[in-house]
N, C-alpha and C positions, 0 to 999 in steps of 0.2 A: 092540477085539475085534469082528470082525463074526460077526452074528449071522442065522439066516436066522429069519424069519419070515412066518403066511400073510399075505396078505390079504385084506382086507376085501373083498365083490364089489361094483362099483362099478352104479349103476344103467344098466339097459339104455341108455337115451337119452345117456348120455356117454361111450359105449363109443370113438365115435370122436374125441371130444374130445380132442385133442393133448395140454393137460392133464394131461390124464387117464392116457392113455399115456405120460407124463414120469413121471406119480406110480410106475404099475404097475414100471416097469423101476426106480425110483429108490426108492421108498419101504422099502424093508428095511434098509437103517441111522438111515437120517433117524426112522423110527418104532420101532425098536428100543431096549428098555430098557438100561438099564446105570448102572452102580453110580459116584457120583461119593464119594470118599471112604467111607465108611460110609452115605451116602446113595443110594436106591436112585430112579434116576429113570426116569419111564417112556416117554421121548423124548431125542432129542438137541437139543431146541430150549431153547435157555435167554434168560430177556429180560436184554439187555445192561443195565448201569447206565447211567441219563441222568440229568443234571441236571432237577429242573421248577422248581425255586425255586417252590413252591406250600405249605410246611411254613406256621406260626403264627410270627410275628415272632420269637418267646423259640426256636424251631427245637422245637416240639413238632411230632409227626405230628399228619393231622386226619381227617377222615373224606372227605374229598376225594381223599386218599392214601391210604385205604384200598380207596375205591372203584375208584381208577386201580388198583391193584396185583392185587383180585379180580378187574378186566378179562382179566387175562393168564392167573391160572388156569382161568378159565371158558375163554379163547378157547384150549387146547389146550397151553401152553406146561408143559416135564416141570419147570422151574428157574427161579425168579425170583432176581436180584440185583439189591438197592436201588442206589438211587443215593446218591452217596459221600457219606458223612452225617459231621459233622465230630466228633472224639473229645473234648474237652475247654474247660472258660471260658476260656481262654487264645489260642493263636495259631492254632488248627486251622481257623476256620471263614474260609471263601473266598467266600460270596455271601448278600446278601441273601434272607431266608425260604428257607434251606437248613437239612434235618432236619439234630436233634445228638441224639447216645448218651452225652450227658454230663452227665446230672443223671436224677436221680427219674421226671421228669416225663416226660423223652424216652423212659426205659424203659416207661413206664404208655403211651403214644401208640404207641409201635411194638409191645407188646403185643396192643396192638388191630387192627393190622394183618396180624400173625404168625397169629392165630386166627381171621381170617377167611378168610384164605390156605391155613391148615390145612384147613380146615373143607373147601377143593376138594380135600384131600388130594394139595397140591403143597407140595414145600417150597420156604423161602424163607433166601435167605442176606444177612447187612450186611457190604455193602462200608465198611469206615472210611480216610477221608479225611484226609488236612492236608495245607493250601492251601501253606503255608511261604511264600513269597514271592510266589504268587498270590492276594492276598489281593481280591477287588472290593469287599466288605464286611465286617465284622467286628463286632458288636455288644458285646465284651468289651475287648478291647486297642484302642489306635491305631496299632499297629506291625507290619509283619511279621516274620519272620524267616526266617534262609535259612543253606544253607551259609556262606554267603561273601556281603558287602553289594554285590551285585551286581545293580544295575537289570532285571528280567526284560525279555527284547527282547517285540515287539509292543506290541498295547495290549488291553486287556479287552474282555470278551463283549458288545454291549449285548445278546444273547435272553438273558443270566446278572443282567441290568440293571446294568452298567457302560459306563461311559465312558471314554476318555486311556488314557498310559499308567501303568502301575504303578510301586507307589510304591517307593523304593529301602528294601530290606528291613535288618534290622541279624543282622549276622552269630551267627548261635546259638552257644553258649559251650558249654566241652565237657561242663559239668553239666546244661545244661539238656536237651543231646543226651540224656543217660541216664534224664532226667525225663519227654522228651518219650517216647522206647519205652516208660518202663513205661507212659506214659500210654494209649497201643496196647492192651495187655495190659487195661487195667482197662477202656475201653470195649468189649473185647473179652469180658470178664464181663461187663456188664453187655446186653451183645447177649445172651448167654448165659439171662439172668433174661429177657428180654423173650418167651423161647423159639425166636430162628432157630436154622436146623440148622447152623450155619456162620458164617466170618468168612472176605470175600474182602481183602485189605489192597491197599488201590491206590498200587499201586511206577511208577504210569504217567503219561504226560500230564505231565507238568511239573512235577506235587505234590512235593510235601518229598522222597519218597524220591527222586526223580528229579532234583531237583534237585542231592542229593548224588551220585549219578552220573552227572549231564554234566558234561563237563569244562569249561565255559564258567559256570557257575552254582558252580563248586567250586575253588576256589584255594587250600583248605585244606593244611596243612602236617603235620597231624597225623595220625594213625591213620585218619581221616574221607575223608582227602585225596590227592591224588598219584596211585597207581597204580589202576589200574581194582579191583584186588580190595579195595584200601581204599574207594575210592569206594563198591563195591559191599557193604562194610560194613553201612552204616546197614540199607538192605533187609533183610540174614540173620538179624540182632541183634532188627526187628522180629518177620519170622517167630520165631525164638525163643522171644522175647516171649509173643505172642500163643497159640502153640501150650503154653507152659508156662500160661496163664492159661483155656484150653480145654479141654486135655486131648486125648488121640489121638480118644476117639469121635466129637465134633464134626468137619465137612471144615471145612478150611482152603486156601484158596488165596490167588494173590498176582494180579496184571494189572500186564502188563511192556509197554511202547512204546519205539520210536525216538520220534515224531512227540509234539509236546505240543498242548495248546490255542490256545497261542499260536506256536508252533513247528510248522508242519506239513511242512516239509522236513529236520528234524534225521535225518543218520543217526548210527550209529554207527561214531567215526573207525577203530578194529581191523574194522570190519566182520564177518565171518564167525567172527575170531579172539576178538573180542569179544561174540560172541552165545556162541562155545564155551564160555569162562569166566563167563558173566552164567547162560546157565541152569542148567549143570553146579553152579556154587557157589549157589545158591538152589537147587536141589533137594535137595543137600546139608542146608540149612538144616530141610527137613523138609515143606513142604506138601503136601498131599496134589492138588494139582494149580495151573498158570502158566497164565494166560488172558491170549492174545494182545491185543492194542488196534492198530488201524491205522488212522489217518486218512485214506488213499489209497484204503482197500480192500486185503484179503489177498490182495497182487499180490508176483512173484518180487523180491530182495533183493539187492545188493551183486553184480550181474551172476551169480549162483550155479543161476540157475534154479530156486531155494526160497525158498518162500514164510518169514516167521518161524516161524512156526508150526511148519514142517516141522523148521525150525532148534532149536526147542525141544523137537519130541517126540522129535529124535537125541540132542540133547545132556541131558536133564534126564532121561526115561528114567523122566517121570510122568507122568498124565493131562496133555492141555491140550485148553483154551477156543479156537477160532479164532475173530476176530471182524475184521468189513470188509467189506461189501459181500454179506455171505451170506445177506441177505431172497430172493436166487436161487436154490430150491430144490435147481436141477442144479448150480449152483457147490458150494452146501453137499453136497449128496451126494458130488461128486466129490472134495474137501476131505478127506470122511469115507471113502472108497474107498482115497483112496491112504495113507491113513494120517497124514496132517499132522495130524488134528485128533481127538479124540475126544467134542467137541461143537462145536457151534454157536450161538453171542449173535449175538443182532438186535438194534440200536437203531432205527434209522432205520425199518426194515421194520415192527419190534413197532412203533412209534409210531404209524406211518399206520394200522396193524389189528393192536389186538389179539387176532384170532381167526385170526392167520396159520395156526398149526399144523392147525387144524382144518378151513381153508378148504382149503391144500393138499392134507389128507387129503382132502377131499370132490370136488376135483377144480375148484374155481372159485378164480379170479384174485384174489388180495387185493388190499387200496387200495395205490395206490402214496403214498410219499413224498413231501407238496409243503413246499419250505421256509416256504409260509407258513402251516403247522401249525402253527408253534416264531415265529412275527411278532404281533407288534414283538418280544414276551419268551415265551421259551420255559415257560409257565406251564402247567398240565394245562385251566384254564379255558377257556386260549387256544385251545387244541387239540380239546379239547371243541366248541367254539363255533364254530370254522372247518370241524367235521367236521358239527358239523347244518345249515348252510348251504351245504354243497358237496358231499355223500356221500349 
């Protein structure tokens, strides 16, 4: 929905700041409120989910994570979304000191994150995770599992603190499929008790749901398996899931990629015909909005002259998230003009400056990006520490 709105008057002495003049012609969608789900946000900037590997060994949150995360609502952002926090003691969790939603104690830690978050009166949504075949570390099992026991190509993170390549997973059996959804659903209450306004389910990157639809990761035979709509199964049955274990008032959304972690050139083989049925049948499914993921950056698709994203707000015909390379104010605006997106995640951008939103309101340059914010390991201390010695 574009909305018009005034502005704010910018102080005399930056009148000619180019800036500034980007802001004035751009800033009426990019600062315009709108409703995400039942959630009422009062910008279109949302902070992407990142991994920090910075949680308590046992994957409690800490006050370190809490800090990071009040960074984002003080620095102007309308939407925060955690980073993918793993659902259960079993096969979900994917890296060393990675937060979990699956016990007591993780609800009592993200608690305390939710209500400090609040307190800037921003809300804040959990994205839930499983690793399925990408597993770097695991503190529960010694096993992964996956569609199909099928070696993931590449080799792990070392800024995730991994090394080599990943181990060959053992193929999940069709009960434990029905164990693992509900498992979705009840850390999806349990997000619930902690008090987020929301549950985002990450269908992206390589994780379990993604793994059951590529077709290189899925050799399944069964209902799981074969045809792209089976494939694309496991995803819908989540949403399902989780929106029967929420309820309509909480938003719920999904994050859909071509590209994985370890895969940054996968497309998809249907191309255009297979984004038709991937977001059409998930929106189906019910969420209240698809949040793009692009490793490349939100760049045109399948020679189509469309971005995914654009590909998703034709065919799903809900809200969506664009996310890629959009810390570029004018990209994101123009993103939001033509209609492909009806928000905007920053990872990379939020990460260098938390106070983007606010900085582009005011008319000064935020910190750019250096990869070695997230060096050797992409840890929030690390990041911390390379920003007071060099910012």
């Amino acid at each position: 929905t574009h909305r018009s709105m005034g502005y704010r008057p910018c102080h005399p002495q930056n009148l000619r700041n180019p800036i500034v003049q980007n802001i004035k012609r751009g800033k009426r969608l990019l600062f315009s409120p709108e409703k995400l789900g039942n959630i009422n946000v009062k910008n279109r900037f949302i902070v992407a989910p990142m991994t920090r590997v910075s949680a308590n060994p046992e994957g409690t949150p800490n006050n370190e994570m809490q800090n990071y995360y009040v960074d984002y609502a003080l620095g102007g952002f309308g939407l925060i979304i955690t980073e993918g926090t793993y659902i259960d003691e079993l096969h979900s969790q994917g890296y060393e000191n990675q937060p979990g939603i699956a016990n007591q104690s993780h609800v009592e830690g993200w608690g305390k994150i939710v209500g400090a978050v609040h307190k800037q009166n921003v809300p804040i949504l959990q994205q839930l995770l499983h690793a399925g075949a990408l597993i770097q570390k695991n503190r529960y099992v010694s096993h992964a599992i996956s569609p199909s026991p099928i070696q993931p190509v590449g080799e792990m993170a070392p800024r995730y603190i991994g090394s080599g390549r990943f181990p060959i997973p053992r193929e999940i059996e069709k009960d434990e499929i029905k164990q693992v959804i509900g498992s979705y659903g009840d850390a999806a209450a349990r997000s619930m008790e902690a008090g987020f306004d929301g549950i985002e389910i990450h269908g992206a990157n390589g994780y379990l749901p993604d793994q059951f639809l590529t077709t290189y990761t899925n050799k399944r035979e069964d209902e799981f398996g074969g045809t792209l709509e089976n494939r694309l199964r496991f995803h819908c049955e989540v949403v399902k899931e989780v929106r029967k274990s929420i309820g309509t008032n909480a938003t719920l959304g999904i994050r859909i990629s071509q590209t994985k972690i370890n895969d940054f050139e996968h497309e998809w083989p249907g191309q255009v015909n297979d984004a038709k049925i991937i977001f059409s049948r998930i929106a189906e499914a019910g969420p209240d909005y698809i949040h793009i993921s692009t490793h490349k950056g939100l760049v045109d698709v399948f020679n189509s002259k469309r971005n995914l994203a654009s590909l998703a707000k034709e065919y799903s015909g809900i809200t969506v998230i664009g996310c890629g390379g959009l810390h570029d104010h004018i990209k994101a605006q123009g993103v939001l003009e033509d209609g492909d997106a009806d928000f905007i995640a920053i990872g990379k951008g939020a990460l260098a400056d938390s106070a983007l939103p606010n900085k582009i309101s005011a008319g000064t340059r935020p910190s750019e990006f250096n990869p070695e914010m997230i060096s050797p390991v992409a840890t929030i201390s690390n990041t911390r520490n390379w920003k007071s010695k060099n910012l």
